[in-house]
C-alpha positions in Angstrom: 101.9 87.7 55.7 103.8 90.7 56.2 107.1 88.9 57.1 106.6 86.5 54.4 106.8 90.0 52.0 109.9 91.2 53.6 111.9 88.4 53.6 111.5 88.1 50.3 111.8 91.9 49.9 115.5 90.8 51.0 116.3 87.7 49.2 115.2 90.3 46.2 117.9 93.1 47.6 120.9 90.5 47.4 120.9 88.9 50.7 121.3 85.6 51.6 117.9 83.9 52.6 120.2 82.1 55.1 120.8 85.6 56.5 117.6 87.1 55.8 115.5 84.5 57.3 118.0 84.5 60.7 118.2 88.3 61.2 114.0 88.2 60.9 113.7 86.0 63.7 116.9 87.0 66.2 114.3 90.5 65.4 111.5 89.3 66.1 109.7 89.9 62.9 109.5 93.8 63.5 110.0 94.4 60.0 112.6 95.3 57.4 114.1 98.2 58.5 115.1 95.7 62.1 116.3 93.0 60.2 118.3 95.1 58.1 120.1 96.8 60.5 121.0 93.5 62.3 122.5 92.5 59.0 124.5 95.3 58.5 125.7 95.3 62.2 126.6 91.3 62.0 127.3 91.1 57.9 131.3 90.6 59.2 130.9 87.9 62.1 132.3 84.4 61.2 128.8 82.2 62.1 126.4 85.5 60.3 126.0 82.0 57.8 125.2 79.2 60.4 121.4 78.0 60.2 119.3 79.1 63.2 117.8 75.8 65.2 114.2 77.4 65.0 111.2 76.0 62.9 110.0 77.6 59.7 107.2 78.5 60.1 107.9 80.5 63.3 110.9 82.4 60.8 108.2 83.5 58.5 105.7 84.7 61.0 103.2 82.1 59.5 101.1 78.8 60.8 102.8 75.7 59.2 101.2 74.8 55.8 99.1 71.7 55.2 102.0 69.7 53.8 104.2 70.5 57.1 101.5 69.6 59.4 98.1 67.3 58.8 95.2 68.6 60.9 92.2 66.6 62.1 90.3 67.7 58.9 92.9 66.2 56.6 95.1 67.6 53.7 92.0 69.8 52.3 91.3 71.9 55.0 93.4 74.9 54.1 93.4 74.0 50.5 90.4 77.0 50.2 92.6 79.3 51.0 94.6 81.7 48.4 97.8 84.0 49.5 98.0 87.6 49.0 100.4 88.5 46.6 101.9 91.9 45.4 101.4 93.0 42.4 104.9 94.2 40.3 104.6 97.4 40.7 103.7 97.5 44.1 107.3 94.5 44.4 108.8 97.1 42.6 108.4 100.2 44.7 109.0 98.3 47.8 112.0 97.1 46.4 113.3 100.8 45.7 112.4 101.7 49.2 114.4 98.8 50.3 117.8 99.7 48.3 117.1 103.5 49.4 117.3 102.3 53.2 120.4 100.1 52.3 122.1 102.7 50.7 121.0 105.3 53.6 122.3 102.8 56.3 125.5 102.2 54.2 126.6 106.2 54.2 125.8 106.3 57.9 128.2 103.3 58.3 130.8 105.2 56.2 130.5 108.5 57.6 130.9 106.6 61.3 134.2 105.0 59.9 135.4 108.5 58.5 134.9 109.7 62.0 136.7 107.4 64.3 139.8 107.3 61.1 139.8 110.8 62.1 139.8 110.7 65.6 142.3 107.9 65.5 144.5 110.3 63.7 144.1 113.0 65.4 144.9 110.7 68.8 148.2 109.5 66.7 149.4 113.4 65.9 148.9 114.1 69.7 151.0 111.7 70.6 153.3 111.8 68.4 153.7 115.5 69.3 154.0 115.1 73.5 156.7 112.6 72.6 158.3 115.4 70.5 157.6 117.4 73.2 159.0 114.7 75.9 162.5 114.1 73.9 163.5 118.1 73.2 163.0 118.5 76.8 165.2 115.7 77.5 167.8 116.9 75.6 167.3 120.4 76.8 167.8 119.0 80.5 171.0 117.2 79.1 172.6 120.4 77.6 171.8 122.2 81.0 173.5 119.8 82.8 176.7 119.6 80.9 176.9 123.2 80.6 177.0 123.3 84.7 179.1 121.0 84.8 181.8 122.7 82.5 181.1 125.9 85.0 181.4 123.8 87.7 185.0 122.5 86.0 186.2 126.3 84.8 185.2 127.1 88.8 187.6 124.8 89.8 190.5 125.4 88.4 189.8 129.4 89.0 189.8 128.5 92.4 193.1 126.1 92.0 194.9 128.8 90.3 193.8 131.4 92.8 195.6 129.6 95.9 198.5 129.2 93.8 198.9 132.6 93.9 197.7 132.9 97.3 200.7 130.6 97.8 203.2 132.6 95.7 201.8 135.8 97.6 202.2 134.5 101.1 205.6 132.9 100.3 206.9 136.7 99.5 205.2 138.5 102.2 207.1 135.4 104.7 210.2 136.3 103.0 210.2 140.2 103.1 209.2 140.1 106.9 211.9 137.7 107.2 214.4 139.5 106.1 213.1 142.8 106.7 211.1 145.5 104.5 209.2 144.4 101.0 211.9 143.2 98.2 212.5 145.7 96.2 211.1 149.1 97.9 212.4 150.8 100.9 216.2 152.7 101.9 219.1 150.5 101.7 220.6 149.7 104.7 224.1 151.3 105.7 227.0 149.0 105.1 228.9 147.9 108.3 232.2 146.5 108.7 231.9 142.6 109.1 232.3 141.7 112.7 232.6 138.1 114.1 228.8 136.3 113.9 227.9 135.3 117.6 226.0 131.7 116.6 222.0 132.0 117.2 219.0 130.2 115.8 217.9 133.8 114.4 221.5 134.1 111.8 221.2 130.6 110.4 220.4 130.8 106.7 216.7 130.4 106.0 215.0 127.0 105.3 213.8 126.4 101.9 209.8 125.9 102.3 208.1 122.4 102.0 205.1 122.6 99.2 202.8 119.8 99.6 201.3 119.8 96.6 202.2 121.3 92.9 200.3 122.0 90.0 201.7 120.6 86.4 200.8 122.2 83.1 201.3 119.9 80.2 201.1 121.1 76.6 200.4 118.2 74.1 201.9 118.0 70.4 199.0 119.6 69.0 198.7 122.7 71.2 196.1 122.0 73.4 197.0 121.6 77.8 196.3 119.6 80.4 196.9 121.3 83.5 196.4 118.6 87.2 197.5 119.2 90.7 199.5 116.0 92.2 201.1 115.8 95.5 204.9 117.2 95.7 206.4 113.4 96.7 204.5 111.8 93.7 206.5 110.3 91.3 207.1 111.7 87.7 205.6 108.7 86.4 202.4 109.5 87.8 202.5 113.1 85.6 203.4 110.4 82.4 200.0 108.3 83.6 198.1 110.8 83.5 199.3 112.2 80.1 198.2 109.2 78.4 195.6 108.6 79.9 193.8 112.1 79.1 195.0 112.5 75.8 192.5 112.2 72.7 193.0 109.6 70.3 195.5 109.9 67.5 195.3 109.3 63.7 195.7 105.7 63.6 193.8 104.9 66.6 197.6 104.0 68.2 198.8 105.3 70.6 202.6 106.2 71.1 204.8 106.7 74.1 205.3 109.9 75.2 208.5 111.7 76.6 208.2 114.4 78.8 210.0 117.4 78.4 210.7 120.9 81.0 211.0 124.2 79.1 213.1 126.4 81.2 215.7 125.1 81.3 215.7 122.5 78.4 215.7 119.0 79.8 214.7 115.6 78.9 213.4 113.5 81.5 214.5 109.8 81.2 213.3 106.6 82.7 215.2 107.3 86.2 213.5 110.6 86.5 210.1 109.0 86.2 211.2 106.7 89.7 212.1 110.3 91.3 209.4 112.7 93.3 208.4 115.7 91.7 210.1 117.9 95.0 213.1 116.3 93.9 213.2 117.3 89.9 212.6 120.3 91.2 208.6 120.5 89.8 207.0 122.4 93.1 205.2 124.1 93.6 204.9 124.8 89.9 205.9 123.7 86.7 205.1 123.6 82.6 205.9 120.0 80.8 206.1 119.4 77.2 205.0 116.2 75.5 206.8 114.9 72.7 207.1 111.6 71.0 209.2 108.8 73.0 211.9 107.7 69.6 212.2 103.9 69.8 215.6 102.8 71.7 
């Protein structure tokens, strides 16, 4: 009758008998302590409530009673026999060491929650710091890469200017063996009397030299330069393009025409001068522009 004792011993700690009686027989009637834990383990499942298809008697861990089943010797054959019952203190103590277990089994199910809320925090932090970790790095490879490319950019236009003056260097060293001597250093040559000029290839006056390409400089209205090398039969139109097209945004967000302007000697380049190649106006191999506001006609 010991599973008749602790299934009351649960019906008597709050449970359910629904509950009670099911989680003594999915236990197989191995006592309190089983039953309980299978209530604990199953107390949040949606069918913990739904009956259990087995008979009663086989639940309790007893024969069916006379009423549930009439032997051969009729209705009085088990009436002889009485049921051991607990006495209250002996109900009482037993129900103390029941709440005692409940209680136990209830911190251990608590402290088992504390520890995977703490391992699922800790798991959240250390992601949340490799993707901390992930992003600075990205935008440590970014600010790497832009600063190569403004060496790469200041590197170019080192280079640019350097065969510019290659150019300009060349171009004298032509001219002084040309004519003879460095400008500028060396004895002057004795004056002779004019004689007639026999006509040879070597007297004709010098050629002026062809410069495919030319580098502009143009200074915008508020003091910053843009400086780009075009080809020396471009139009001055192109120079104009590419003004506006590089130029940051003004207040407004509108964006004016612009006139182009040479500073030595002052001149205004109209809209004929943009059809003409830079050789022509005179731009090669080098040359500094002005931008100033085109005035409505």
């Amino acid at each position: 009758m010991a599973e008749l004792t602790a299934l009351e011993s649960l019906i008597e700690m709050g449970f359910p008998s629904g509950r009670a009686e099911k989680a003594l027989a999915l236990t197989g009637n191995q006592g309190i302590e089983a039953a309980m834990d299978w209530l604990m383990e199953h107390e949040d499942d949606p069918d913990v409530d739904e009956p259990l298809e087995m008979p009663l008697g086989h639940i309790l861990g007893r024969e069916p009673t006379s009423s549930e089943q009439v032997g051969p010797e009729g209705p009085g054959s088990a009436a002889g026999e009485s049921k051991p019952t607990l006495t209250e203190e002996e109900r009482q103590e037993q129900t103390k060491r029941m709440l005692e277990l409940v209680a136990q089994k209830q911190r251990e199910r608590e402290e088992r929650e504390e520890r995977e809320a703490l391992e699922r925090e800790k798991q959240r932090r250390r992601q949340g710091q490799e993707l901390s970790a992930a992003r600075q790095k990205l935008q440590e490879d970014e600010m790497r890469r832009a600063a190569e490319e403004r060496r790469r950019e200041k590197a170019e236009e080192l280079a640019a200017r350097q065969r510019v003056r290659e150019k300009i260097e060349r171009d004298k060293a032509e001219r002084a063996k040309k004519y003879g001597g460095s400008v500028g250093s060396g004895p002057t040559p004795p004056v002779t009397e004019p004689g007639p000029v026999p006509s040879s290839p070597s007297q004709e006056p010098p050629t002026k030299r062809e410069y495919d390409q030319c580098r502009i400089q143009v200074r915008l209205p508020d003091g910053t330069s843009l400086t780009q090398t075009f080809r020396a039969r471009e139009q001055l139109a192109a120079v104009r393009l590419y003004v506006e097209l590089h130029r940051g945004e003004e207040p407004g967000g509108g964006q004016d025409p612009v006139q182009l302007l040479s500073g030595f000697p002052r001149r205004a380049f109209s809209e004929a001068d943009m059809e003409r190649p830079l050789q022509e106006l005179g731009l090669v191999p080098s040359a500094v522009l002005i931008v100033a506001k085109k005035c409505p006609s």
